[in-house]
N, C-alpha and C positions, 0 to 999 in steps of 0.2 A: 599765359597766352590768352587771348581774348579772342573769340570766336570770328567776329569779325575782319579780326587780324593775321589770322594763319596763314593767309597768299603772301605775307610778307614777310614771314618769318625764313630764317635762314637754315630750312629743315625741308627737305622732298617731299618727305611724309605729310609735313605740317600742311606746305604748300599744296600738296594734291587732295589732301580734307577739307580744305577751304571750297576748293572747287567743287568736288563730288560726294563731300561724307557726311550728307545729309539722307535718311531713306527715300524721302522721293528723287529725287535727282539717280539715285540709285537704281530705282524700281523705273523712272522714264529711261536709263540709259538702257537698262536690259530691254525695254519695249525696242529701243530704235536697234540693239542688236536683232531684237526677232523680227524686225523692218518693218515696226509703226510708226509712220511718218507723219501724220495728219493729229493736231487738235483733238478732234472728235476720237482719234481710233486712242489716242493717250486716254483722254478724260474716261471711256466705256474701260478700257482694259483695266484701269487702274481705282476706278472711282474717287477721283481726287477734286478736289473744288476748282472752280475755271480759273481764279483768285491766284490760288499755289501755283496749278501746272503752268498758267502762264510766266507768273515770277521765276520758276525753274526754268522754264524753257528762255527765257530771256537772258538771262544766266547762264547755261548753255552757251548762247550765241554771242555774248558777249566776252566771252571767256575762250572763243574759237572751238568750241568741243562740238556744235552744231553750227547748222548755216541755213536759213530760210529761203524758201522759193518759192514764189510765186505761183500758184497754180489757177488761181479763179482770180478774175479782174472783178464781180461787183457781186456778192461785197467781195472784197479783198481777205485771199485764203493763202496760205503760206504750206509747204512740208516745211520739216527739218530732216535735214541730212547731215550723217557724221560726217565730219571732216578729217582729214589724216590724224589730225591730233585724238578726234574721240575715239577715230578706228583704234589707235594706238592703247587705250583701254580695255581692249579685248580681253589682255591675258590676268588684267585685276577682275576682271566679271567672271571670267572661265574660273579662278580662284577661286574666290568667292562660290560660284556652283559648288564646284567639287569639294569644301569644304563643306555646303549643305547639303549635297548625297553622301558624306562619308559619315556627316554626324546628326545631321536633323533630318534625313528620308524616315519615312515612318513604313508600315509593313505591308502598303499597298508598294512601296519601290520609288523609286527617280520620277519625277515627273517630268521629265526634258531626256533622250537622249543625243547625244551630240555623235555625228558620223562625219567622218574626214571623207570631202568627197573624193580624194585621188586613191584612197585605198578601200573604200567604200563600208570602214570596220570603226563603229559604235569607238569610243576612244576614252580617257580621264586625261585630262590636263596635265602634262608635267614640266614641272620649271629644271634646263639645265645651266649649266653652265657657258655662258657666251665664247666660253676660249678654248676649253677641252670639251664641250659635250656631256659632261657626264653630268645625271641627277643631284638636283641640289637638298639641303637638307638644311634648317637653320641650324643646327651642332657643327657643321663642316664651313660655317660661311664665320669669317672676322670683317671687321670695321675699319678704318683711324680716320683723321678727319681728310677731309678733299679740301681743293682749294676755297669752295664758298662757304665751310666752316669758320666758324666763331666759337670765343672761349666759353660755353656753358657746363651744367650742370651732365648732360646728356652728351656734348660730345667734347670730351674737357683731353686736351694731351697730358700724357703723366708731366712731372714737376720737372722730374732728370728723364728726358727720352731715352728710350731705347731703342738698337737700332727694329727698324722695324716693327714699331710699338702696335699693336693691335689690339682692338673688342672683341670678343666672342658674342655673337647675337644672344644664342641662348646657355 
């Protein structure tokens, strides 16, 4: 796979690194989660070249993950805001957190905590199950291929199916 080719490769994964599996693009999505919306508040928070943040943020918007608007007429200044699709990223960022407080917080603690505002209680991220609810685990989840599957390496059908032939993640 070639880097510049992964939005078109016949993989979710593949397709969704294309778009955001770069570190900046990563480190501006988390800004526009924390609601920096402006240019300037990206470039200070992040210290990134005008150069980068803009080809990322262009990208972004090209891509529908962001959307520009208009805020100053001269010179001409834009926010970006998530759009349904970037909103829809939350729970790969929230991931991602919680997998850096569980293994890379150092012994000052979390530097972020996150409060659910309906129950008003500090919380960790947990992924369940869409159909029964219960906590997922990659040992409890299998594969086979879906309909926009192709024959590779990664997601190959056994020779003689069986019924119900599945991968184990881990």
């Amino acid at each position: 796979m070639r880097w510049d080719e992964l939005e078109e490769e016949p993989c979710s994964m593949a397709r969704t690194i294309g778009v955001i599996g770069d570190r900046w693009t990563l480190m501006i999505l988390r800004e526009c989660f924390l609601r920096t919306r402006r240019f300037e508040g990206f470039q200070s928070a992040l210290g990134i070249t005008r150069h980068l943040l803009a080809e990322r943020l262009k990208k972004l918007v090209r891509q529908g993950v962001l959307r520009r608007i208009p805020y100053q007429e001269a010179p001409k200044r834009h926010e970006y805001i998530l759009t349904q699709k970037g909103l829809d990223l939350y729970p790969i960022m929230m991931a991602i957190v919680h997998w850096g407080d569980t293994h890379m917080v150092d012994t000052r603690g979390r530097p972020l905590l996150h409060e659910h505002r309906k129950c008003g209680k500090n919380f960790d991220p947990v992924m369940v199950c869409s159909e029964c609810g219960e906590p997922l685990s990659a040992k409890e989840v299998h594969t086979h291929p879906g309909p926009g599957a192709r024959s590779t390496p990664a997601i190959q059908a056994p020779e003689k199916p069986k019924a119900n032939a599945r991968r184990s993640v881990a």
